[in-house]
C-alpha positions as CSV (number, residue, x, y, z in Angstrom):
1,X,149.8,31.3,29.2
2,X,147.3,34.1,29.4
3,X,147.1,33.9,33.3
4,X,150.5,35.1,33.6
5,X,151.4,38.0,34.9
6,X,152.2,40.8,33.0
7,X,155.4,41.6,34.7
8,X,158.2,40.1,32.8
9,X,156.5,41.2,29.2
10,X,156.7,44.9,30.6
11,X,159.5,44.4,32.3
12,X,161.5,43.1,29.1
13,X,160.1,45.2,27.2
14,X,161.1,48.3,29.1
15,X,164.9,46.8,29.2
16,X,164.9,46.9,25.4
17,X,163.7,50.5,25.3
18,X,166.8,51.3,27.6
19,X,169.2,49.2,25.3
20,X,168.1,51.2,22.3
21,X,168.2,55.0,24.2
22,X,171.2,53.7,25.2
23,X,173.1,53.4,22.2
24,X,171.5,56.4,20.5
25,X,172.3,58.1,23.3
26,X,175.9,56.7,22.8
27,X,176.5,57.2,19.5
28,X,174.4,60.9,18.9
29,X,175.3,62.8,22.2
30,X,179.1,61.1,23.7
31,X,180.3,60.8,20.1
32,X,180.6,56.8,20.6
33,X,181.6,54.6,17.1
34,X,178.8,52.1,16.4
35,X,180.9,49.1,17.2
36,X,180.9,50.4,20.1
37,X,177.7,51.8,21.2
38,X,175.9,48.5,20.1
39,X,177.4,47.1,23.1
40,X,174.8,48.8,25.5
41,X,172.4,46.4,23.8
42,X,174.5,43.2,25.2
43,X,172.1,42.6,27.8
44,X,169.0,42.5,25.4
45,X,169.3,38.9,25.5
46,X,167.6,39.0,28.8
47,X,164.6,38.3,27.0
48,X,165.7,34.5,27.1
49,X,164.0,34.5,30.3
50,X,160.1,34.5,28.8
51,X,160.7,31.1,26.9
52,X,163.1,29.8,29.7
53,X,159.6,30.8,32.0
54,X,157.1,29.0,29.0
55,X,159.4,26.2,29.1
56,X,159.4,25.6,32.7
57,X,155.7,26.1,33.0
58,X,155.1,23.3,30.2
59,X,157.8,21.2,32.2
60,X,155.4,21.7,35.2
61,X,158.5,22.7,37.4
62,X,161.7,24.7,37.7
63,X,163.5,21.4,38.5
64,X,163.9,20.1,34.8
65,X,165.2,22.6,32.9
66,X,167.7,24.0,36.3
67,X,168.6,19.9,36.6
68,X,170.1,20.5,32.6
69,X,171.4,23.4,33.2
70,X,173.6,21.9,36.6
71,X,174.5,18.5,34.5
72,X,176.2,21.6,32.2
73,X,177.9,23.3,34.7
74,X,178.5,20.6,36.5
75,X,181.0,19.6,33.3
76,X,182.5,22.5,33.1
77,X,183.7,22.2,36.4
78,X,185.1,19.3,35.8
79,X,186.8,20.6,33.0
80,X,187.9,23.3,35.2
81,X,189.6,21.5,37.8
82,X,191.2,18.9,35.6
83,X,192.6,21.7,34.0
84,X,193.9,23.7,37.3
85,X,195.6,19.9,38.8
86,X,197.1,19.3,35.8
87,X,198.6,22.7,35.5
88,X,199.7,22.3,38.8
89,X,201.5,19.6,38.7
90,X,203.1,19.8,35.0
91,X,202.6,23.6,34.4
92,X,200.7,22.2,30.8
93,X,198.0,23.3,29.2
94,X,195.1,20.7,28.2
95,X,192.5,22.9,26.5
96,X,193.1,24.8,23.5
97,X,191.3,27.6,24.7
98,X,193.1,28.2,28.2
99,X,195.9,29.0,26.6
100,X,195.8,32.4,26.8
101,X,197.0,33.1,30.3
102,X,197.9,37.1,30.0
103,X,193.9,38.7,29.5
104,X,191.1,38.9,31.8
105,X,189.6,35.3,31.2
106,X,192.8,33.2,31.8
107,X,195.2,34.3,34.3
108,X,198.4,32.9,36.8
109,X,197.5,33.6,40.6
110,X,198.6,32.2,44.1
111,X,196.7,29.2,43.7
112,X,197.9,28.6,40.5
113,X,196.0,28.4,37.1
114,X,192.9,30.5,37.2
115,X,189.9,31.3,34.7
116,X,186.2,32.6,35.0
117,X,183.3,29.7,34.8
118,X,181.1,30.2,31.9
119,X,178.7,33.1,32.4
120,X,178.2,32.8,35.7
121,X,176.0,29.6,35.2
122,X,178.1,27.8,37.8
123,X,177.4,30.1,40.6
124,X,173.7,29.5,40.1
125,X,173.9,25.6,39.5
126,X,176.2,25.7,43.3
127,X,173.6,27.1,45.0
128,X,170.7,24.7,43.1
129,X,172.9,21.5,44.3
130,X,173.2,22.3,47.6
131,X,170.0,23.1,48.4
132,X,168.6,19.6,46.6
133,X,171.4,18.3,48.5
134,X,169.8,19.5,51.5
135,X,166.2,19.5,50.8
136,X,165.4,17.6,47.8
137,X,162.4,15.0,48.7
138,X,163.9,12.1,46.5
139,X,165.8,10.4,49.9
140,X,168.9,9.9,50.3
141,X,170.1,8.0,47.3
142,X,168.4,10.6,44.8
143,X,170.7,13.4,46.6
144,X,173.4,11.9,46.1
145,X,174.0,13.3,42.4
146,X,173.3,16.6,43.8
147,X,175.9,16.2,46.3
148,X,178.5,15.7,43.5
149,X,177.7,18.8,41.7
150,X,177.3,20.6,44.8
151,X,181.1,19.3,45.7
152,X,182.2,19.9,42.1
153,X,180.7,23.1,41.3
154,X,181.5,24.8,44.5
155,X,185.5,23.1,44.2
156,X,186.2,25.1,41.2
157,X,184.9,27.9,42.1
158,X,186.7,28.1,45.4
159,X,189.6,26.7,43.3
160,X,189.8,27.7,40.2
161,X,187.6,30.7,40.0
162,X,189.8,32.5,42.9
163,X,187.4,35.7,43.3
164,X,186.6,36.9,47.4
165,X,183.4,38.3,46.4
166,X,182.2,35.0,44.7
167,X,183.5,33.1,47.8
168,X,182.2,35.3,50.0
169,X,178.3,35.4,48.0
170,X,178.3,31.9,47.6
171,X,179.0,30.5,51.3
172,X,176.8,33.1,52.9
173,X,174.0,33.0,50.3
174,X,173.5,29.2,51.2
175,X,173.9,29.5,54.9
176,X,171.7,32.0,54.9
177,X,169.1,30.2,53.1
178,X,169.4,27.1,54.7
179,X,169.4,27.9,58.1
180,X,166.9,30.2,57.8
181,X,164.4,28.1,55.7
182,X,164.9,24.5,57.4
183,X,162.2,23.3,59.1
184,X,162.5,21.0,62.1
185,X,163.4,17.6,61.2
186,X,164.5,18.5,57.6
187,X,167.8,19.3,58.0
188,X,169.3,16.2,58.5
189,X,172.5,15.9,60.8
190,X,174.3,14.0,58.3
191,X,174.0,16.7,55.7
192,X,175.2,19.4,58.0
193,X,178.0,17.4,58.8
194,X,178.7,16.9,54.9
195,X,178.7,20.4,54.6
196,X,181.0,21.6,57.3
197,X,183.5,18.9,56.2
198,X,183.0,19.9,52.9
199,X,183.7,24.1,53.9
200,X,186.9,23.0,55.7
201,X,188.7,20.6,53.3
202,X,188.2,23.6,50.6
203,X,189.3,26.4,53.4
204,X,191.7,25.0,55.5
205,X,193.5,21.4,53.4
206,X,193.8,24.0,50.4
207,X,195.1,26.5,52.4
208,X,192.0,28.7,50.6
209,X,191.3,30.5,54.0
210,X,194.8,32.2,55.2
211,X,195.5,33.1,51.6
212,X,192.2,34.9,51.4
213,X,192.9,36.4,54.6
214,X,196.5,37.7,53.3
215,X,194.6,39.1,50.2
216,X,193.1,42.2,51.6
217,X,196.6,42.9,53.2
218,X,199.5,41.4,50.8
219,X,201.1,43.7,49.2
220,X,203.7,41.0,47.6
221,X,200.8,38.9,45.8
222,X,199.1,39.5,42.4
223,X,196.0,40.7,44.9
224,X,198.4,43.2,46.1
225,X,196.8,46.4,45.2
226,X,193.3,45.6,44.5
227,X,192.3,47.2,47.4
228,X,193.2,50.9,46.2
229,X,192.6,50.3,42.8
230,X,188.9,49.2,43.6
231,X,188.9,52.4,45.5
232,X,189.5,54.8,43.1
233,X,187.1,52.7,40.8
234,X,184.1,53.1,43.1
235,X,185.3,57.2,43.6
236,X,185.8,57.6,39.8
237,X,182.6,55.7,38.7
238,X,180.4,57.9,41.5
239,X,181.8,61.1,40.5
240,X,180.7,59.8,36.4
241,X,177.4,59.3,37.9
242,X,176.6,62.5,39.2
243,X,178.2,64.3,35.9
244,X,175.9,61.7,33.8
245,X,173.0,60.8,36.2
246,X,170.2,60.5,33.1
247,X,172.0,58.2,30.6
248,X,175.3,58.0,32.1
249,X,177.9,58.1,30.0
250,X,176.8,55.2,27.9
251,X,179.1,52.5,26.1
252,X,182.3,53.8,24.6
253,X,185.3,52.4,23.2
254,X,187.8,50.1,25.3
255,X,191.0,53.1,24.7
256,X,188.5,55.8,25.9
257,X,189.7,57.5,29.0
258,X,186.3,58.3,30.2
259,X,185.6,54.5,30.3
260,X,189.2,53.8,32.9
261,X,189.8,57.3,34.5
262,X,193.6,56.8,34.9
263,X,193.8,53.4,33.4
264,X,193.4,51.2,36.3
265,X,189.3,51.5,36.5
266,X,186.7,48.9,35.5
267,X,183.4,48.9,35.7
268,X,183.1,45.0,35.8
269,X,185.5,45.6,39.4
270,X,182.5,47.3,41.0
271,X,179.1,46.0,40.3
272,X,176.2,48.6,40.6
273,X,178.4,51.9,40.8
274,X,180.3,51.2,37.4
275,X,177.1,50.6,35.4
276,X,175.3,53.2,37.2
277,X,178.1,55.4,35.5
278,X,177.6,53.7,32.3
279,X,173.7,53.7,32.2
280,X,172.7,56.0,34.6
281,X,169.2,56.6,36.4
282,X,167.8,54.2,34.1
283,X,170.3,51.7,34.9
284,X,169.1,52.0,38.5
285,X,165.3,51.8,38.0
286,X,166.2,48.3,36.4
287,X,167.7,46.8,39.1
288,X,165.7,48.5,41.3
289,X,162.2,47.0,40.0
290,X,164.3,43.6,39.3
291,X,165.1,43.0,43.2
292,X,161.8,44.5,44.6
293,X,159.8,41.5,42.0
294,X,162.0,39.2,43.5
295,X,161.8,39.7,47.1
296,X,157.8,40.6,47.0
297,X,156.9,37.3,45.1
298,X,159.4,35.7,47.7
299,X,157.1,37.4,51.0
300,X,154.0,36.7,49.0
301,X,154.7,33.0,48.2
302,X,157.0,31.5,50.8
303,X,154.0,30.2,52.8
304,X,152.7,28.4,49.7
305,X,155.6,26.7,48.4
306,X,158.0,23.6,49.8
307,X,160.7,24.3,51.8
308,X,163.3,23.5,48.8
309,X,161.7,26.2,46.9
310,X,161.7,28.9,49.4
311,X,165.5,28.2,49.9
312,X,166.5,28.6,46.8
313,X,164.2,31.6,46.2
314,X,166.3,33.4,49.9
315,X,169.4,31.7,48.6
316,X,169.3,33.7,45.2
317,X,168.7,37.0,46.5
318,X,170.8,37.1,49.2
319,X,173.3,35.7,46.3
320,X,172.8,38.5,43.9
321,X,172.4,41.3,46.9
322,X,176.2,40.2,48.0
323,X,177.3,40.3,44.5
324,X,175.9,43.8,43.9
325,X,178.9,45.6,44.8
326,X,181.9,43.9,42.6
327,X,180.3,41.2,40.4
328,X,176.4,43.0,39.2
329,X,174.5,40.3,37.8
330,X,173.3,42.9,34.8
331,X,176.9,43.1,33.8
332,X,176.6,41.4,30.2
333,X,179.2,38.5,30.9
334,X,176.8,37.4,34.7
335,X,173.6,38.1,32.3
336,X,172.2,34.5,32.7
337,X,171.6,34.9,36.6
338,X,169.0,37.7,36.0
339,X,167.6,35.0,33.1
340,X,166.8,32.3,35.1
341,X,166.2,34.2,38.6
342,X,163.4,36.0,36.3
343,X,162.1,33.1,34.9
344,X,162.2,31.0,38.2
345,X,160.5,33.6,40.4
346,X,157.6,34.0,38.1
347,X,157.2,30.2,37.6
348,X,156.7,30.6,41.4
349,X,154.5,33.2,41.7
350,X,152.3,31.9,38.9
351,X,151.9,28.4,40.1
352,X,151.1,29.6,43.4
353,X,148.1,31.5,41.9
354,X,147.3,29.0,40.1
355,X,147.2,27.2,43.5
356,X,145.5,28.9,45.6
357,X,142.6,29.7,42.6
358,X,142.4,25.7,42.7
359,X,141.6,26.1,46.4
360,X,138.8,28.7,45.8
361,X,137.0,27.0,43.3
362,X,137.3,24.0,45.3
């Protein structure tokens, strides 16, 4: 463990400094209540991502622990959709917990029953099945199970999740990645002819792509105003910025009118700009540092590792970059993206040093 590198101990340890000016800052200079202010320390559980990394490193591979974590998801996407047909068709309620269909979690929209996936897990075990399902060495028997979580996991969130942005991330994240990382002869034809019929029975049987066409335009849905709203959010949360660009002007109470301008702002509805507001410059040197570690072990190792590897490392950055503006993966609720993209990326980078050192001695 000592021939790590020291990026992810000083990187942690430096978000943990920020959590704590952060709600000092919150509570001594914008007059925030504790309860309150201790919620700029939310994200401290980033720190997950050191003993996700030790884990992985005593597993020997990523493909372990990220194979757990889909079989997870992968259930509660099931759950997910079982919930949404059944809703559907009897307007019921199986789970308990889904019955709260008026907040943020649990809503009624155009395509019927919707709620978010567990934080953000399923978005990362989507892009992990496809790409085994494309590149995965195990032939094509041993891609099969990735090919039902890849159908599951990307079903619900097309279905039941109902956000553009995530639709939009997801589909071009993976395209991206594949197309750009297949080498000849590994692609087969019969996986990207899964895939397109797998794109066009979610978009065109379920109607998904003319409704999401309507959504930017509708103004007789429950996406009618989302447009303007998010407007305003991204001019309100800019203008907080540059009156707080140190600290920003940290974590307040939910009734605070600083937090929603004229009521209708949230900072979860645009990604880096609202917690650029919140956090401020320091915010911004966080994510900053986070996507420059990710892309320079990507440049530095994607000659090193196997082609499955090097898609999931393009598929994850394109995935977060697209997310950036609406869904921030250092938003508190999407946290576990940064956990594992941290951990995964430096399992890379260390076992390619550990590599190519092998190959020196040698």
């Amino acid at each position: 463990m000592r021939k790590l590198s020291c990026f992810l101990p000083v990187y942690l340890i430096f978000l943990l400094t920020v959590c704590v000016v952060e709600v000092v800052y919150s509570m001594k200079v914008m007059g925030s209540p504790l309860s309150a202010s201790i919620k700029a320390s939310e994200v401290a559980f980033f720190v997950l991502a050191l003993p996700l990394l030790i884990q992985m490193i005593v597993d020997g591979s990523c493909r372990k622990m990220l194979d757990l974590l889909t079989v997870i998801a992968s259930v509660c996407a099931a759950a997910m959709l079982l919930q949404s047909f059944f809703y559907s068709a009897t307007g019921g309620i199986l789970f308990s917990a889904m019955t709260n269909t008026s907040g943020a979690d649990v809503s009624i929209r155009d395509f019927g029953i919707r709620f978010s996936p567990p934080g953000g897990l399923m978005s990362f075990a989507a892009i992990y099945s496809v790409i085994c399902a494309v590149f995965a060495d195990t032939g094509k028997h041993g891609r099969l199970p990735y090919l039902f979580s890849a159908l599951l996991l990307v079903s619900a969130i097309v279905v039941v999740y109902q956000t553009r942005m995530e639709d939009i991330a997801l589909v071009g994240s993976l395209l991206l990645g594949i197309v750009l990382c297949a080498e000849n002869g590994k692609l087969s034809k019969g996986i990207k002819g899964f895939l397109a019929v797998l794109l066009l029975v979610l978009m065109f049987a379920m109607g998904f792509f003319e409704s999401f066409i309507e959504t930017f335009s509708s103004t007789d849905s429950v996406y009618s105003g989302s447009a303007s709203i998010r407007t305003y959010a991204y001019s309100y949360y800019a203008e907080m910025f540059l009156k707080y660009p140190l600290f920003g002007f940290g974590s307040l109470p939910s009734a605070s009118s600083l937090l929603h301008g004229n009521g209708t702002a949230y900072i979860s509805d645009v990604g880096v700009v609202g917690l650029s507001a919140q956090w401020g410059i320091l915010f911004i040197a966080l994510y900053l540092v986070f996507f420059w570690r990710m892309v320079s072990v990507y440049r530095e190792t994607r000659r090193d590792v196997n082609v499955l590897e090097r898609a999931l490392m393009l598929s994850i950055i394109i995935y977060l970059l697209f997310t950036s503006a609406t869904l921030c993966c250092f938003s508190p609720a999407l946290g576990i993206r940064v956990v594992i993209a941290l951990a995964l990326f430096e399992l890379v980078n260390y076992q390619v040093k550990e590599k190519r050192k092998a190959g020196s001695d040698a």
